[in-house]
FINU-677431 format. One record per residue (C-alpha): residue in three letters; x, y, z. Coordinates in Angstrom, 1 decimal. Example, Ala and Ser with C-alpha at 12.3 -4.5 7.8 and 13.67 -1.06 7.14 Angstrom:
R loke     xx     yy     zz
R  ALA   12.3   -4.5    7.8
R  SER   13.7   -1.1    7.1
This chain:
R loke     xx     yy     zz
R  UNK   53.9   42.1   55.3
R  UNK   55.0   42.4   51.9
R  UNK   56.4   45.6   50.4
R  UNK   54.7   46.3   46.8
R  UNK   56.6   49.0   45.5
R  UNK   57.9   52.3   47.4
R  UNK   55.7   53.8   49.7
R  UNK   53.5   50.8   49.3
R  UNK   52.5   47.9   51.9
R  UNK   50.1   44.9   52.0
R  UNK   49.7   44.2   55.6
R  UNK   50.0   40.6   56.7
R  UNK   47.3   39.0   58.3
R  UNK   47.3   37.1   61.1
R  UNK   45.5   35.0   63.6
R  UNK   45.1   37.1   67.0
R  UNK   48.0   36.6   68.7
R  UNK   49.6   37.9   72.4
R  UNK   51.3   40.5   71.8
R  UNK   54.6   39.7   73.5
R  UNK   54.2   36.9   71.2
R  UNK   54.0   38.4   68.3
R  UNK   56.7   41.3   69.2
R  UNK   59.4   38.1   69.2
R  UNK   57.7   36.8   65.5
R  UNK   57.2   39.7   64.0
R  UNK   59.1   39.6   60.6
R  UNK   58.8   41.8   57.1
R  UNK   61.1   45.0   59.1
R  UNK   60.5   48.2   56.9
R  UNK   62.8   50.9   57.6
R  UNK   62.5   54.5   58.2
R  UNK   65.0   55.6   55.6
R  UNK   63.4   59.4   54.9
R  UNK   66.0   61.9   56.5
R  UNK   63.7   64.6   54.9
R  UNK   64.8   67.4   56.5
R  UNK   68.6   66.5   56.5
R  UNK   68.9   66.7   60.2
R  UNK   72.4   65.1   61.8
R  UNK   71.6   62.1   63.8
R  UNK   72.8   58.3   64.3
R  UNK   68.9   57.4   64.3
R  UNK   67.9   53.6   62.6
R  UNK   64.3   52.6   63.0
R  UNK   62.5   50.1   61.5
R  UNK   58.7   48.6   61.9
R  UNK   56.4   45.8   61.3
R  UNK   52.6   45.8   60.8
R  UNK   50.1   43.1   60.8
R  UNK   46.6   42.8   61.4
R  UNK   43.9   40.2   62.6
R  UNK   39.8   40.3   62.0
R  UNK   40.1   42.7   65.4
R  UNK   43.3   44.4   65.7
R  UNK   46.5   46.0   64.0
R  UNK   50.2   45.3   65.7
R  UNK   53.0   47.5   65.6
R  UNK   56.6   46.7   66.2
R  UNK   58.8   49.3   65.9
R  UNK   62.6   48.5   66.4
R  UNK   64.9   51.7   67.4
R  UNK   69.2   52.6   67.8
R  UNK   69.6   56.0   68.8
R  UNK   72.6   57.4   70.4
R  UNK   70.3   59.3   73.6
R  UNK   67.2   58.2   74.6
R  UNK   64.2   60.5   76.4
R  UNK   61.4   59.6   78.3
R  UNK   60.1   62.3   80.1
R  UNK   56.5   62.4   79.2
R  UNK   54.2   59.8   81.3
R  UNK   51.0   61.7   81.0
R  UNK   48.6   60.1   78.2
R  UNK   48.1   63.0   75.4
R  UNK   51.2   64.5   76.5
R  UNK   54.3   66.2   74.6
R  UNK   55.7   62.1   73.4
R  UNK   56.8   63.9   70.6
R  UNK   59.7   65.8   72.8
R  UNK   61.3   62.5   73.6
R  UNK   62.4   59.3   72.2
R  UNK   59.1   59.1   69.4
R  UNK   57.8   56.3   66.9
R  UNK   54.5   57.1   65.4
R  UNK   52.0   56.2   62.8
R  UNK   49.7   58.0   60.9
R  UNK   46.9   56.3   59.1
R  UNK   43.9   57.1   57.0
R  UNK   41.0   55.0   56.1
R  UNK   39.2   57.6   53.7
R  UNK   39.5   61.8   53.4
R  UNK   37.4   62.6   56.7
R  UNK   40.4   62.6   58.0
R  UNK   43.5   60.2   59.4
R  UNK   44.6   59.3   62.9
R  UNK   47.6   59.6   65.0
R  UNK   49.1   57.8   67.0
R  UNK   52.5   58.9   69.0
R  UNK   54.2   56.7   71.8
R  UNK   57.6   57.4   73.5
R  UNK   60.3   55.1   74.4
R  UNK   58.9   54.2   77.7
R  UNK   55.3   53.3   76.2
R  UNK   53.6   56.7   76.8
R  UNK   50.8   56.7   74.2
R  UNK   49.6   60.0   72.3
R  UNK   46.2   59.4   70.0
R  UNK   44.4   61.9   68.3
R  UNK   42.3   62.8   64.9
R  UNK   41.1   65.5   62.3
R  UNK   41.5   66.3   58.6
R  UNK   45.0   68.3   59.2
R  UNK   47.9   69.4   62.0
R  UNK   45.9   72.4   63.5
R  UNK   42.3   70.5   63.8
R  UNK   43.0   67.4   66.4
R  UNK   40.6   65.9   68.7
R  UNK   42.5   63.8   71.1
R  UNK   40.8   60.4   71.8
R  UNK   39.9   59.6   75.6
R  UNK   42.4   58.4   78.1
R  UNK   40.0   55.3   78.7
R  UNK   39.8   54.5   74.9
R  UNK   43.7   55.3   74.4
R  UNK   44.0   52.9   77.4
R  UNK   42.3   49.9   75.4
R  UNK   45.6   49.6   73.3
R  UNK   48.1   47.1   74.6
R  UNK   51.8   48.4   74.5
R  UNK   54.6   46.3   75.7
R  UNK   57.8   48.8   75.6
R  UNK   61.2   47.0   76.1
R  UNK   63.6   48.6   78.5
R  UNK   67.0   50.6   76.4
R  UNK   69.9   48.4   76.5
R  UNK   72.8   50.6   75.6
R  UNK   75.5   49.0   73.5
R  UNK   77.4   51.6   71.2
R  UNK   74.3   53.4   70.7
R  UNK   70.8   52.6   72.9
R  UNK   68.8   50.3   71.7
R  UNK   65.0   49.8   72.2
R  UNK   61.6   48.2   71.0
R  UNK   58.3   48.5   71.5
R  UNK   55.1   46.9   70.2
R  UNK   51.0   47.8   70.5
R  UNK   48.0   45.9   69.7
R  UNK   44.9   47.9   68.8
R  UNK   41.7   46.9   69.0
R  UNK   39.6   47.7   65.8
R  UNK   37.2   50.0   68.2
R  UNK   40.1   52.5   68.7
R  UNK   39.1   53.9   65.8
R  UNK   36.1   55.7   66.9
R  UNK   35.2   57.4   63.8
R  UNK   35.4   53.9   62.2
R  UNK   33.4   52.0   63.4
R  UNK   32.3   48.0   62.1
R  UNK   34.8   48.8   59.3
R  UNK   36.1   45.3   57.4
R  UNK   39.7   45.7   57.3
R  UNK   40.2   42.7   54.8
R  UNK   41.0   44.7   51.6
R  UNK   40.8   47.8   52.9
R  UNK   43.6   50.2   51.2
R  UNK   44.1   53.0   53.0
R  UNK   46.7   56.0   53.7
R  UNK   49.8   55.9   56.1
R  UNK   53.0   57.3   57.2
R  UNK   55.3   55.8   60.2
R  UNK   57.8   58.0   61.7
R  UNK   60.8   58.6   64.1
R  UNK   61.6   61.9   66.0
R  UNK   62.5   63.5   69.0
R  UNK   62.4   67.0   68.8
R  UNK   63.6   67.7   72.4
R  UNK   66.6   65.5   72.2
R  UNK   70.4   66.6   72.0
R  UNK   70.0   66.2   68.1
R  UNK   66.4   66.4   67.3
R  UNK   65.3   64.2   64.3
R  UNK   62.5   63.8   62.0
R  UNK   62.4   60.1   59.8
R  UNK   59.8   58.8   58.2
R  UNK   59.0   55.7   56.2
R  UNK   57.4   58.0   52.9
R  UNK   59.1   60.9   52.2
R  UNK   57.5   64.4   53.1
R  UNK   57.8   67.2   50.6
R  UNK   58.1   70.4   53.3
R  UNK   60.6   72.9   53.4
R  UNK   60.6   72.3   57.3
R  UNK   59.6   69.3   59.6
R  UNK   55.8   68.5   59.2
R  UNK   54.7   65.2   60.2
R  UNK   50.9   65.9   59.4
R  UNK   50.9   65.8   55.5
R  UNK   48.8   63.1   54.1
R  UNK   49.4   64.1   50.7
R  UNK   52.9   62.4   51.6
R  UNK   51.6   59.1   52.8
R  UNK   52.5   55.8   51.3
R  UNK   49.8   53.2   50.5
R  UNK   48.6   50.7   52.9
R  UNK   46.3   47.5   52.0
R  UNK   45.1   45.5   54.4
């Protein structure tokens, strides 16, 4: 994965790969360096992205001084606990997100904007592989997780070619039910107060 300029990634691709595999080989770490909303916290996170002819992989890599995990209900509130998430757009009908807590629980969804969602199935959110690595606390908790999505996840794009695609994304870190909430993201968002679903603030992704 190489990093263009900011806000800008060429995903690396791969040949398919297991994902526990890949989550010890993963390389190119980006990090989440957007406090945007200036909120205190001892939060680093950092992720990785690659793709093959049938999937995208997702590493994210997370020190936090608490960690949450309350939600185990698919579609749930992940968002309320330890979060990573990405946001991604393939063209303006709309962009997808996808929301997993510490412990793996997944959150997928999509629509043009925050307020008009369609969550995607349990059986389809099921499909994606996510291996979530248990805390190990050492001055602050530390944790990782990793997800392999097949291409027909994305329901509303379907038989898309990936290979030079350039599309729209954001990556995230937050946890807005935690002792200090927090709200990071990899591209900064221009809101006067936290707003995650903004894809006039998404960096540039080519596959």
């Amino acid at each position: 994965m190489e990093i263009i300029a900011d806000a800008f990634l060429k995903v690396e691709k791969i040949e398919e790969i297991d994902l526990a595999a890949w989550m010890k080989s993963a390389k190119a770490f980006i990090g989440l360096d957007h406090n945007n909303w200036n909120f205190e916290n001892q939060v680093t996170t950092s992720f990785s992205l690659a793709h093959d002819p049938q999937h995208l992989y997702l590493h994210f890599d997370v020190l936090e001084p608490e960690v949450r995990m309350h939600t185990t209900t698919i579609n749930g509130p992940v968002w309320e606990d330890s979060c990573v998430e990405c946001f991604l757009m393939f063209d303006k009908t709309g962009y997808y997100n996808l929301e997993i807590n510490a412990g793996g629980t997944m959150l997928m969804a999509f629509g043009p904007n925050r307020d008009q969602r369609t969550f995607l199935s349990k059986a389809d959110i099921e499909k994606i592989e996510v291996l979530a690595l248990a805390p190990e606390q050492q001055d602050l908790f530390h944790w990782q997780l990793a997800v392999k999505i097949p291409k027909g996840t994305f329901k509303h794009h379907q038989n898309m070619d990936w290979q030079g695609k350039i599309g729209k994304a954001n990556f995230y870190k937050c946890g807005d039910a935690l002792k200090f909430p927090h709200f990071l993201s990899w591209s900064k968002v221009n809101t006067t107060t936290p707003n995650f679903h903004v894809p006039t603030s998404f960096g540039t992704v080519k596959f």
